[in-house]
C-alpha positions as CSV (number, residue, x, y, z in Angstrom):
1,X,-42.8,71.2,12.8
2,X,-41.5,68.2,15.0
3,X,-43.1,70.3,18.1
4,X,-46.2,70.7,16.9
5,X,-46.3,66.9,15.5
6,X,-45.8,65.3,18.9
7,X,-48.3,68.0,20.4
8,X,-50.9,66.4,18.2
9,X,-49.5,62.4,19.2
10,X,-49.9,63.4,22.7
11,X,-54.0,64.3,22.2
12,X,-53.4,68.3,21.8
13,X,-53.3,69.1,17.5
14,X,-52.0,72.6,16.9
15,X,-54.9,74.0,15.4
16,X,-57.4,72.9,18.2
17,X,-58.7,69.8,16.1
18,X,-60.3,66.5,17.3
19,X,-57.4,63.6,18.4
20,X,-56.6,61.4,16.0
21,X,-57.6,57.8,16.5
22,X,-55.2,55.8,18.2
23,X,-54.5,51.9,19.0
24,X,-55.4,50.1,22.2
25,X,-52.0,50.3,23.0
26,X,-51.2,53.6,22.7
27,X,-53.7,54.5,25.4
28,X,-51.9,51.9,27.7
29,X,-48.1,53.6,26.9
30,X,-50.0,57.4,27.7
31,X,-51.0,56.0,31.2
32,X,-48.2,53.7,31.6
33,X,-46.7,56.5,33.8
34,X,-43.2,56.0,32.0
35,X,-43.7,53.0,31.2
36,X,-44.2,52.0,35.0
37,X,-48.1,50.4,34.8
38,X,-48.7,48.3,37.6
39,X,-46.4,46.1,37.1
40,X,-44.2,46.5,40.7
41,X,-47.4,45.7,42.6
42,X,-48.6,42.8,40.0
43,X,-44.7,41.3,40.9
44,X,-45.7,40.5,44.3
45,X,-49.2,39.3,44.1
46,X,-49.6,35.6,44.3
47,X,-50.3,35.1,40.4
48,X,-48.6,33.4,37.8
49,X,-49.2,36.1,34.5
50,X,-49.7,40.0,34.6
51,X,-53.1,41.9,33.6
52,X,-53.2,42.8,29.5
53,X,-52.1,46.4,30.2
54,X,-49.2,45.2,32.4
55,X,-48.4,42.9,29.4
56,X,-47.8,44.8,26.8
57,X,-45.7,47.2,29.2
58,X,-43.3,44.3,30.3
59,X,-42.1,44.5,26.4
60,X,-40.2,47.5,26.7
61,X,-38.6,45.9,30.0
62,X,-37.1,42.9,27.5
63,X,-39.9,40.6,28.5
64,X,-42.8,38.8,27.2
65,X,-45.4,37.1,28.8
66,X,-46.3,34.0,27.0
67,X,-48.2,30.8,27.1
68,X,-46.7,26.7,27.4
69,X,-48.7,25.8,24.3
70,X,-48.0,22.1,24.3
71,X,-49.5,22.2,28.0
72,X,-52.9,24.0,26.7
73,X,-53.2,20.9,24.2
74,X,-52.4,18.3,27.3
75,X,-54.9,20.5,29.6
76,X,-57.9,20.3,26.8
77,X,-60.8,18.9,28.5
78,X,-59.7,19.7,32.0
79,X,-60.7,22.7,33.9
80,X,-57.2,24.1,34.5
81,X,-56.0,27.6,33.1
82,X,-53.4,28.3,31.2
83,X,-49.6,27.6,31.6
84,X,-48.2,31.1,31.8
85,X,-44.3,31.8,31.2
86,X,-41.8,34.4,29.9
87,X,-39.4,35.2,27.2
88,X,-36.8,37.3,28.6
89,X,-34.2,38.7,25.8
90,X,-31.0,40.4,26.4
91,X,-29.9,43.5,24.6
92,X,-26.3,43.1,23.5
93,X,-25.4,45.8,20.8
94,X,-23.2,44.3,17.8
95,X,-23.5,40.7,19.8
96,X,-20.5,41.3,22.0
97,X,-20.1,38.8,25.2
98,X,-17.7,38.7,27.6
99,X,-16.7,35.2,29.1
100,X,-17.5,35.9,32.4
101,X,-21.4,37.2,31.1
102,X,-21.9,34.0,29.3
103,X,-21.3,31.8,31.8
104,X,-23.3,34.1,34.5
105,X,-25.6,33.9,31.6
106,X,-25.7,30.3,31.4
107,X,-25.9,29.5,35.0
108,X,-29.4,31.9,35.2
109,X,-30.6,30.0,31.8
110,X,-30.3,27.1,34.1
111,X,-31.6,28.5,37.4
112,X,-34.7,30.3,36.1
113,X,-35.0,29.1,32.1
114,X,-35.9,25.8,30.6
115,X,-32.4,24.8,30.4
116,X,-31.7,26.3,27.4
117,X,-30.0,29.6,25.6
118,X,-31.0,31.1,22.7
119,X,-28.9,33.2,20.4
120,X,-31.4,35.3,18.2
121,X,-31.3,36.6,14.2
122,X,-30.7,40.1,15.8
123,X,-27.1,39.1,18.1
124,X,-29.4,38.8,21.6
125,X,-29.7,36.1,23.7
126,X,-33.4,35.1,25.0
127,X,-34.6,32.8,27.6
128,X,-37.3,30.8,27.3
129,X,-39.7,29.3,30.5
130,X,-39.4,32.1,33.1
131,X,-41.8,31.6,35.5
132,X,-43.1,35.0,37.2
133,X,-42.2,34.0,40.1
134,X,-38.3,34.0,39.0
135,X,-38.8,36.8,36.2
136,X,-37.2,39.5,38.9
137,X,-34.2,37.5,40.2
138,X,-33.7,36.7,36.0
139,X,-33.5,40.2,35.1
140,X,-31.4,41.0,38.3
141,X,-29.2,38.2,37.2
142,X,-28.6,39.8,33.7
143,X,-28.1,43.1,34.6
144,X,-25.2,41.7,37.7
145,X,-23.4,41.5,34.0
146,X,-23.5,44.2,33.1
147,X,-26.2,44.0,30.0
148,X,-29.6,44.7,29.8
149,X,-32.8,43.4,28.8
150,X,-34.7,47.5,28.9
151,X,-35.6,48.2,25.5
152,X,-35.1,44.7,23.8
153,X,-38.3,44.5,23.1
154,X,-41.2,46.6,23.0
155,X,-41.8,50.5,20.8
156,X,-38.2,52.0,20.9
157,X,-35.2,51.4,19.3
158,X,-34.3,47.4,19.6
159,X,-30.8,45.8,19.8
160,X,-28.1,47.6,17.1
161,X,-26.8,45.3,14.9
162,X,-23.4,45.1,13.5
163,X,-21.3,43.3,11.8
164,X,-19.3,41.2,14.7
165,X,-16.1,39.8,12.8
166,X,-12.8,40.7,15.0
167,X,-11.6,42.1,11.9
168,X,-8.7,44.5,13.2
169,X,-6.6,45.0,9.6
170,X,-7.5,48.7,9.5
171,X,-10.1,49.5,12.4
172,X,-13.2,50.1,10.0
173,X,-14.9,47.1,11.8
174,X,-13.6,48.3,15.5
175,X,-15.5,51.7,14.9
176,X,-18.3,50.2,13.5
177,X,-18.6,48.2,16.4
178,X,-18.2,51.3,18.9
179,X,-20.7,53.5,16.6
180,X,-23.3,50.4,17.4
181,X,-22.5,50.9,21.5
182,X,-23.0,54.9,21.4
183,X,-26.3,54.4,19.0
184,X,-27.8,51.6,21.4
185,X,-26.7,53.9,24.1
186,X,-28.6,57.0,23.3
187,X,-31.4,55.8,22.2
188,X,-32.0,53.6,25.1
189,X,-35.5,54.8,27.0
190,X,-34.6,57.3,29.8
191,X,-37.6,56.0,31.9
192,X,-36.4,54.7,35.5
193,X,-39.2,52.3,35.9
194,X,-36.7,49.7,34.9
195,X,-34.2,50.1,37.6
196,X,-36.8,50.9,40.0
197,X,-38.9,47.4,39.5
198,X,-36.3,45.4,38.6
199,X,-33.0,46.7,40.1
200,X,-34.1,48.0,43.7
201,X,-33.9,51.6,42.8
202,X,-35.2,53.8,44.3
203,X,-39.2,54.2,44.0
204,X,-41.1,56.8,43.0
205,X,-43.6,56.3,45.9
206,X,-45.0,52.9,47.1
207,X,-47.5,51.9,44.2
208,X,-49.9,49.7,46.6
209,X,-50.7,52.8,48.2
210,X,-51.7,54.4,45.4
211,X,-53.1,52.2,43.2
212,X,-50.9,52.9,40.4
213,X,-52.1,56.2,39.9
214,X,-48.6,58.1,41.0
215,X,-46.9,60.0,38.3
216,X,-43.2,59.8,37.2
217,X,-41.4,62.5,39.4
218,X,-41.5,65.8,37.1
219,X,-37.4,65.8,35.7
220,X,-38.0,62.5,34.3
221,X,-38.5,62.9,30.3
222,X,-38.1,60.8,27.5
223,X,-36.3,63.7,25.2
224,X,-36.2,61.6,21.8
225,X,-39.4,59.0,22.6
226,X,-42.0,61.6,23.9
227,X,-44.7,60.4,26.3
228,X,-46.3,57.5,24.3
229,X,-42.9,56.3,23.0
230,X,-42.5,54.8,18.9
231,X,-45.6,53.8,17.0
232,X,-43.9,50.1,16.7
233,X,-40.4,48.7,17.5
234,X,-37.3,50.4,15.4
235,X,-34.3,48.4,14.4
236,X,-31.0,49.7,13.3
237,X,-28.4,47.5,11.9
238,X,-24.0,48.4,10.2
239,X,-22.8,46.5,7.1
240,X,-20.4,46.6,4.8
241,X,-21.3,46.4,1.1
242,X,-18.4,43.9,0.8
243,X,-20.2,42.0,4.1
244,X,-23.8,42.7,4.6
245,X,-24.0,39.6,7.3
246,X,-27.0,41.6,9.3
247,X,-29.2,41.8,6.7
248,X,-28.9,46.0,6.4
249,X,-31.9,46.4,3.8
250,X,-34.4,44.7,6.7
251,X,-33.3,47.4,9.1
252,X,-35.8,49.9,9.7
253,X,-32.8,52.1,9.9
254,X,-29.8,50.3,7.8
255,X,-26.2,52.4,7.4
256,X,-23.9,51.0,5.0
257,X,-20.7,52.0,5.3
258,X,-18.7,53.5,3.1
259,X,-14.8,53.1,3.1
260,X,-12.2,55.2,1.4
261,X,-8.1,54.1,1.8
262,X,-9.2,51.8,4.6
263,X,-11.0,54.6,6.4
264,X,-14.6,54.6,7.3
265,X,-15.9,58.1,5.9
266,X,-19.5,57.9,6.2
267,X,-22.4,55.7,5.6
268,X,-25.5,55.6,3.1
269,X,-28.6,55.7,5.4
270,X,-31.0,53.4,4.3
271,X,-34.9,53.4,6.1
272,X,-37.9,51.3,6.0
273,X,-37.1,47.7,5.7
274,X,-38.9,45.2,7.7
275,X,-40.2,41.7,7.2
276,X,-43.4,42.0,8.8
277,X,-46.7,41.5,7.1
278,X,-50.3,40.1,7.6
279,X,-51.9,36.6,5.5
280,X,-54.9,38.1,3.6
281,X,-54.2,41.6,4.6
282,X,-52.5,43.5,1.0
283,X,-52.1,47.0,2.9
284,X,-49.2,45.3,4.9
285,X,-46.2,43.5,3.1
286,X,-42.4,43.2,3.4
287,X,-39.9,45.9,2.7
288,X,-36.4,46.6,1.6
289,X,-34.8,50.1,3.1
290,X,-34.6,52.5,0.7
291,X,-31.7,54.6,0.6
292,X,-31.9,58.1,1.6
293,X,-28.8,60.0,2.0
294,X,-25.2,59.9,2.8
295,X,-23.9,61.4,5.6
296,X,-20.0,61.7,7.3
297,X,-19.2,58.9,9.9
298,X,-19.0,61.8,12.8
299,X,-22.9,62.2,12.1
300,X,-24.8,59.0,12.5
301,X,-26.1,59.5,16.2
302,X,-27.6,63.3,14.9
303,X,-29.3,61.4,11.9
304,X,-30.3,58.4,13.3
305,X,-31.8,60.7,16.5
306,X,-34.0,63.0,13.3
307,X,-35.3,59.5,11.7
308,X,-36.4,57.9,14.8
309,X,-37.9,61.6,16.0
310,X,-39.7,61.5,12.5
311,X,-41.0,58.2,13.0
312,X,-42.1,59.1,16.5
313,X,-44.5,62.3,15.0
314,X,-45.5,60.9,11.6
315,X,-46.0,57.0,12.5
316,X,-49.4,55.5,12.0
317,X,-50.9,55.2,15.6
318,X,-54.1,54.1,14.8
319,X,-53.5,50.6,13.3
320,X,-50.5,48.4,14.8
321,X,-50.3,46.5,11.4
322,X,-49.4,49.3,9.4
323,X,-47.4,51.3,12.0
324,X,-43.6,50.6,10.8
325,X,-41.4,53.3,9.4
326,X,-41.3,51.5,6.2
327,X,-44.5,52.7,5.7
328,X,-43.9,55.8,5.7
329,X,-41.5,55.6,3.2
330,X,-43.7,53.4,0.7
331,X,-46.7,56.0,1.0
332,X,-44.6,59.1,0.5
333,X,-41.9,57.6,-1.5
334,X,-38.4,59.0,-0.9
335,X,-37.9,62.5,-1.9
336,X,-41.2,63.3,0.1
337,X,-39.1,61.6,3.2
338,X,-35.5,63.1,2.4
339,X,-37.9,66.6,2.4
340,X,-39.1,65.9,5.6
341,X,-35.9,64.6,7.5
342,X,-34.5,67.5,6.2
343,X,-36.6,69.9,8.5
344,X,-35.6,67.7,11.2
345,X,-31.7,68.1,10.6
346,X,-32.1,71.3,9.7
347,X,-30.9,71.3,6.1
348,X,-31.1,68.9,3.1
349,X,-28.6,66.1,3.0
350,X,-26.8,64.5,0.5
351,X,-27.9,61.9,-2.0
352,X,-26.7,58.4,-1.2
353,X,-23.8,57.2,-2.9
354,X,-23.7,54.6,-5.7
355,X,-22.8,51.7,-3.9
356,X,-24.2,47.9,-3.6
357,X,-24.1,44.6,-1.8
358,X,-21.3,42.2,-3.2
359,X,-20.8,39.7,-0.2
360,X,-22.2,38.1,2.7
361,X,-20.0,36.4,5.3
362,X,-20.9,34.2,7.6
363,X,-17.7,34.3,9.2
364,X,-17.6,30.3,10.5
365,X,-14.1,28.7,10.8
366,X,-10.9,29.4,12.1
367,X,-9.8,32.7,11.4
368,X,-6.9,35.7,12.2
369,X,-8.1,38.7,13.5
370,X,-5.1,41.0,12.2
371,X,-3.4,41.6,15.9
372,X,-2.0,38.1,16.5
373,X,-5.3,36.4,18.3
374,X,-7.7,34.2,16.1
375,X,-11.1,33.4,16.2
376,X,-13.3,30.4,15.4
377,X,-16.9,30.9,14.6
378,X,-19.4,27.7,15.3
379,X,-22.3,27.1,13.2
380,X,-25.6,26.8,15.8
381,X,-28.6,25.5,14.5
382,X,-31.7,27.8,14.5
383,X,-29.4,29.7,17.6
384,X,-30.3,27.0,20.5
385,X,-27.9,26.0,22.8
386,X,-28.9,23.1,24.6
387,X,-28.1,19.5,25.2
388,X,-29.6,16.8,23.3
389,X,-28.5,12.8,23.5
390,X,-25.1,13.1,21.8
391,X,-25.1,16.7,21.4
392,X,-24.1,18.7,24.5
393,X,-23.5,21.7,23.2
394,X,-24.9,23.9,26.4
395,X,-22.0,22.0,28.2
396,X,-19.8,21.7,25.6
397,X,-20.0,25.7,24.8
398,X,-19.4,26.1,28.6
399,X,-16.5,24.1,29.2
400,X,-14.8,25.7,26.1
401,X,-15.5,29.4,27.8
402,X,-14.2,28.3,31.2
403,X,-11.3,26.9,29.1
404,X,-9.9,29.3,26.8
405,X,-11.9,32.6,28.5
406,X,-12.9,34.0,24.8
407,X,-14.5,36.9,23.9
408,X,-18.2,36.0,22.6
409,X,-19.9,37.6,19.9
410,X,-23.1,36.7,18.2
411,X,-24.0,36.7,14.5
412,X,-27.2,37.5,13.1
413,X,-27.8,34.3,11.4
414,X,-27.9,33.1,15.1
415,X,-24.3,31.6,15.1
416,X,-21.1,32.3,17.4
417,X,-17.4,33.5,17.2
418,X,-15.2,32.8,19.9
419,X,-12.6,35.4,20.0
420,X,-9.6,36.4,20.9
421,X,-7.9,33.1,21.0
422,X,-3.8,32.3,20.6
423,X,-2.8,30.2,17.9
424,X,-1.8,27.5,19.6
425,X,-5.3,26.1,21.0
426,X,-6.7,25.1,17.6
427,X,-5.9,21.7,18.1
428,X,-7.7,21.4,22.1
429,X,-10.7,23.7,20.8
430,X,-11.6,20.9,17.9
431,X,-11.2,18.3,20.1
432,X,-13.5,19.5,22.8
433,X,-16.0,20.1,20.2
434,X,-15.6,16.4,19.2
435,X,-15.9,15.2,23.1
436,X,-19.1,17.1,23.1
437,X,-21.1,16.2,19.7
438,X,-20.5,19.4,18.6
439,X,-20.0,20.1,14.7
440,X,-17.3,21.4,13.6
441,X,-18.1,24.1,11.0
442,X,-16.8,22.4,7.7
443,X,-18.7,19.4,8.6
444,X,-21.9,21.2,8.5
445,X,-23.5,21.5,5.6
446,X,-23.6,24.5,3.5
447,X,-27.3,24.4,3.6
448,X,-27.5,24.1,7.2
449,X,-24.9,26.9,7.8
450,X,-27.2,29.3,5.5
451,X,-30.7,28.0,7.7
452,X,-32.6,30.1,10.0
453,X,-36.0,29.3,11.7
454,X,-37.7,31.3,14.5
455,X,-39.0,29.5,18.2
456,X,-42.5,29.5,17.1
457,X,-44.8,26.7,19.0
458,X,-44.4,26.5,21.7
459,X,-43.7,29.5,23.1
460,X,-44.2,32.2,20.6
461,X,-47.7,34.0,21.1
462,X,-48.1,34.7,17.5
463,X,-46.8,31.4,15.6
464,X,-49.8,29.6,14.0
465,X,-47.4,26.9,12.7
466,X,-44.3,24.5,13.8
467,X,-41.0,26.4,12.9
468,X,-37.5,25.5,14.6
469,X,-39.0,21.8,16.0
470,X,-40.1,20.9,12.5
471,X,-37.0,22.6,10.5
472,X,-34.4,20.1,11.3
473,X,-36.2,17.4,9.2
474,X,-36.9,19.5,6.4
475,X,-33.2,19.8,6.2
476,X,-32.7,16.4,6.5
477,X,-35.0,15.9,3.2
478,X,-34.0,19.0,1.8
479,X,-30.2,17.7,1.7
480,X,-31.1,14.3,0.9
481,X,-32.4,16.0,-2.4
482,X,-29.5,18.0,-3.3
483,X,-26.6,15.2,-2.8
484,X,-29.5,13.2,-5.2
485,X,-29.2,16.0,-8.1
486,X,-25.4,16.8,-7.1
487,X,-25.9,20.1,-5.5
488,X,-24.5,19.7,-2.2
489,X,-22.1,22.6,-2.2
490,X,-24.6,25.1,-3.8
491,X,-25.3,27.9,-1.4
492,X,-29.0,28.0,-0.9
493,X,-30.0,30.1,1.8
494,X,-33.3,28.8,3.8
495,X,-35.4,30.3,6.5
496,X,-38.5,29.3,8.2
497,X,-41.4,31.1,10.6
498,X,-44.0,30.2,12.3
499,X,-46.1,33.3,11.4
500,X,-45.5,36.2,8.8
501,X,-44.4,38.4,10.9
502,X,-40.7,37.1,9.6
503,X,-38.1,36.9,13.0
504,X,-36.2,34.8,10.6
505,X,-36.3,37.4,7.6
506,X,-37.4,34.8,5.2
507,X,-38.9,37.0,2.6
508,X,-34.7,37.5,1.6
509,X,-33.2,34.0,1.2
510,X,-33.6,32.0,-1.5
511,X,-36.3,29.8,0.0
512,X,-38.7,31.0,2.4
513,X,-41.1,28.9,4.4
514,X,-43.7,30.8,6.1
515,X,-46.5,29.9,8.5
516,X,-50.0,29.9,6.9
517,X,-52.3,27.7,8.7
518,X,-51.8,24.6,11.2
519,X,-49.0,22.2,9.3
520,X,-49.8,24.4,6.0
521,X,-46.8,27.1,4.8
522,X,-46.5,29.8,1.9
523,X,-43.4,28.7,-0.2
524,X,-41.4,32.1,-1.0
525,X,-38.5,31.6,-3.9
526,X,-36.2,34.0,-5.4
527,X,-34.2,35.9,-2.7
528,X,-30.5,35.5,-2.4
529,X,-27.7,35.2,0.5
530,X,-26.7,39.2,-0.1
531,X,-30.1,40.2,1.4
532,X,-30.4,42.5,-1.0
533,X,-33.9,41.3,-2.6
534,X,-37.1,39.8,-1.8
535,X,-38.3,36.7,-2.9
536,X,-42.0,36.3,-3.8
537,X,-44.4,33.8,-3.3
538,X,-44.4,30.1,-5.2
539,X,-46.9,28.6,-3.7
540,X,-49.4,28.9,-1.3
541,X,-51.0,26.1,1.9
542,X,-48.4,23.7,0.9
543,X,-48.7,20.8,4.1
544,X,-45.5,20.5,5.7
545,X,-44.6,16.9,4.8
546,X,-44.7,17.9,0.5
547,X,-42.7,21.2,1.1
548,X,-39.2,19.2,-0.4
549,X,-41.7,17.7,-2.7
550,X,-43.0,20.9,-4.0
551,X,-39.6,22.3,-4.5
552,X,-37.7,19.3,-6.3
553,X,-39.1,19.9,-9.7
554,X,-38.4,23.3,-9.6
555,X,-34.5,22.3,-8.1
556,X,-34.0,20.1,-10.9
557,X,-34.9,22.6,-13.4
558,X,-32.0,24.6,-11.7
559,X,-29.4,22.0,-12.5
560,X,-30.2,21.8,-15.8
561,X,-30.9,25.3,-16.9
562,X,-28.5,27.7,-14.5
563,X,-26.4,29.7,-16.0
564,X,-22.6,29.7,-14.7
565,X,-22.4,30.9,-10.9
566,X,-26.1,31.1,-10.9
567,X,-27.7,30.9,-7.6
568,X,-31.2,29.2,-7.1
569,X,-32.7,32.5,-6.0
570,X,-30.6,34.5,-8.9
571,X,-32.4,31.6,-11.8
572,X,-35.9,32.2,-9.7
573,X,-35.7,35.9,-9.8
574,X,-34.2,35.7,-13.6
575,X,-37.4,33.3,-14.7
576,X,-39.9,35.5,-12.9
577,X,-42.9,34.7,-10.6
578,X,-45.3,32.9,-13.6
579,X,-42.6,31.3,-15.5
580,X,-41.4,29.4,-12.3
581,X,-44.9,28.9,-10.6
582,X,-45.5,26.6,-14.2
583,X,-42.5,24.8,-13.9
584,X,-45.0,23.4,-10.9
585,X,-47.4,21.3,-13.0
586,X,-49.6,20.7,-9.9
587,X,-49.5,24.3,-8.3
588,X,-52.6,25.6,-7.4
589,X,-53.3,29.0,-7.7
590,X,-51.2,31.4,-5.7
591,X,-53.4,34.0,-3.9
């Protein structure tokens, strides 16, 4: 079945019919010659961007070619072109950074970048302002480390969360951690365009010669992608039901473990979440996974191989919008998928286990890791590491790495632990973050510990609004209004995009702020912390400077009429969409 499925991807159906339509792109991955294009040659042609085709190949290579948008609004008027430059993102399964990469990576950040890191909401690291002159020596640069940008992006399996708390009381987190390296490992794109434009390899022939017509010698196959690769990107994540701190219900493939007597026996395999959607567009929406099965720990790489393989045959090629796995699942519901997975693991597995969310750590603080080291996780706003008047943290992060030599790992609510530290250094640690500006976590406010936003303007492609430049102030209102009604210390999770595509996930927290329309957002309520339920819409083209406004009637409703340990999202999901929209005596119609 899985044979004759790719067969009919690749333009050949079994029975002799007429190809199925298929996206602009998918044309441009068949003739991409493993995913090769032109983009060797383009490299050293006296340009400053790559061709469309070349474009949408340089995802899969961890890159993306964007656009200085502030610098199209100071060009308007004047006859010069647009101000091209790159994204280039790291892969770094489960988040984990040695010393020695950080600071390579911070030196290239300064080299090639704007002078900036960014730590992302899926435990990467991006860099922002490559020109295309310095995209090869970047890429070079990262790889000297030992990590990888090749697959961060683009229609293959992305970075593999995990949970990345040096947790070592009974090894459940350890394995966790390894079973993240094996999965990002094998199903990593087999293609050796990547070393061969990038790395020096050795070429296939010399492209200028050929026009970019050569093929891929004949051994090289992609054995789990095919020839055309995934209809759309694929993103697995590992939690804990006690700790789901990567948001495992917006994986497109999410396994929560399951622990017996402090041993990891398996995991419930849950598919189809994703945050992406379209304004206007109801065929397209957000998604929790569903859970499908449980399987034994010792099978995850076999299972996770099947859905990505049934993804790869049964994915909607024809329309990029609707081309997620999660669509799958919502058009043939879940026993249709179990049935079909089943042919591809050759028998029927089990039925999940009955087990739930309960927590969600963000892990900040000084903490002991179980085998006599500590760590001490620092809360980073919206995951940008830069320096700013009083706040140096780009230094003051470096200095503390070239100091104590710590293990790094990323979070996925774009915050760091430093790990492997003795107990002794607690007192120098704080005090360097106070010689550099930088907060220490208990003096950062629980709702700025629980934020998220995404880059948006001006270097996203797809924002339409303001996201991580405007987010800080709507904070600074937003908390100004909770000390006001005495609710400081409640945990309110917040995240903001520029677009609804969701980078932040913001269709899970409590309050979501989504990009609609110039300085105009959709208000989501209703989500909570755990990640285990979407919020829904309060209120729609709200302008940006009456988004606090819009929310403090409904807020102080919530102080008055919570239950005991009721979050905000728990009393928005427990009044319902129309009761809460007419607490809102001036909403306007939500569409």
């Amino acid at each position: 079945m899985a044979d004759e499925a790719q067969q009919g991807v690749n333009g050949i159906a079994a029975n002799g019919a007429k190809k199925p339509s298929r996206s602009a792109v998918e044309i441009i991955k068949e003739n991409s010659r493993a995913l090769r294009g032109t983009i060797g040659d383009e490299l050293h042609k006296d340009s400053d961007h790559f061709s469309e085709q070349d474009k949408q190949l340089l995802k899969f290579h961890g890159t993306y070619q964007q656009e200085d948008r502030d610098a199209r609004k100071a060009r308007r008027g004047e006859s010069g072109g647009k101000h091209y430059m790159f994204m280039v993102r790291c892969k770094i399964p489960g988040g984990r950074v040695t010393a020695e990469q950080y600071l390579a990576l911070d030196q290239l950040a300064g080299a090639y970048g704007n002078g900036t890191l960014r730590f992302t909401s899926r435990q990467g690291i991006q860099f922002h302002g490559v020109l295309k002159g310095h995209l090869k020596d970047t890429i070079a640069g990262i790889n000297a480390t030992l990590l990888t940008t090749l697959g961060a992006c683009g229609d293959v399996e992305r970075n593999v969360m995990c949970c990345p708390a040096p947790l070592h009381h009974n090894g459940v987190r350890a394995e966790m951690q390894d079973t993240a390296r094996r999965l990002a490992l094998h199903l990593a794109p087999r293609s050796r365009a990547y070393h061969e434009i990038w790395l020096n390899g050795e070429p296939v022939t010399h492209l200028s010669q050929h026009q970019g017509k050569t093929p891929p010698p004949p051994d090289e196959e992609e054995p789990i992608y095919g020839k055309v690769y995934l209809p759309r990107k694929f993103k697995t994540g590992l939690a804990l039901p006690e700790d789901n701190c990567i948001d495992v219900y917006g994986q497109d493939l999410g396994l929560l473990a399951i622990v017996e007597n402090d041993k990891l026996v398996g995991y419930n395999v849950l598919v189809g979440g994703s945050m992406g959607m379209s304004h206007g567009n109801a065929n397209t929406f957000p998604m929790l996974a569903k859970p499908i099965c449980y399987i034994p720990a010792g099978d995850v790489i076999e299972v996770a191989e099947a859905v990505v393989k049934l993804f790869r045959d049964h994915g909607n090629r024809a329309d990029r919008k609707r081309a997620r796995i999660k669509y799958l699942v919502h058009d043939w519901g879940v026993d249709k998928f179990r049935e079909v997975l089943a042919g591809y693991l050759g028998g029927m597995p089990a039925l999940p286990r009955p087990v739930a969310i309960h927590g969600y750590h963000l892990h900040l603080g000084w903490h002991p890791q179980g085998d006599g080291k500590w760590f001490y996780g620092l809360s980073i706003e919206n995951g940008r590491v830069k320096d700013a008047g009083s706040l140096r943290l780009r230094s003051g992060l470096r200095a503390i790495v070239e100091r104590f030599r710590p293990e790094l790992r990323l979070t996925g609510m774009q915050d760091v632990l430093l790990c492997n530290l003795e107990g002794n250094v607690l007192p120098l640690l704080e005090r360097m973050l106070d010689e550099y500006g930088i907060a220490r976590p208990d003096r950062v406010s629980s709702l700025r510990q629980y934020s998220m936003a995404c880059p948006a303007i001006p270097t996203c492609g797809l924002a339409i609004s303001e996201a991580e430049r405007v987010f800080p102030s709507i904070l600074d209102e937003l908390e100004t209004l909770l000390k006001k009604l005495g609710l400081e210390r409640e945990t309110l999770g917040i995240r903001m995009t520029g677009c609804p595509n969701g980078c932040a996930r913001p269709y899970q927290s409590d309050i979501g702020i989504v990009g609609r329309s110039g300085d105009r957002y959709v208000i989501y309520v209703g989500g909570r912390v755990h990640g285990d339920r979407l919020n829904f819409p309060l209120k729609d083209l709200v302008p940006r400077s009456e988004i606090v406004v819009t929310l403090e009637p409904l807020l102080r409703h919530y102080k008055e009429e919570r239950r005991p340990g009721e979050s905000f999202g728990d009393y928005c999901h427990r009044l319902g969409p129309a009761h809460v929209r007419a607490l809102l005596p001036t909403l306007a119609a939500v569409s």
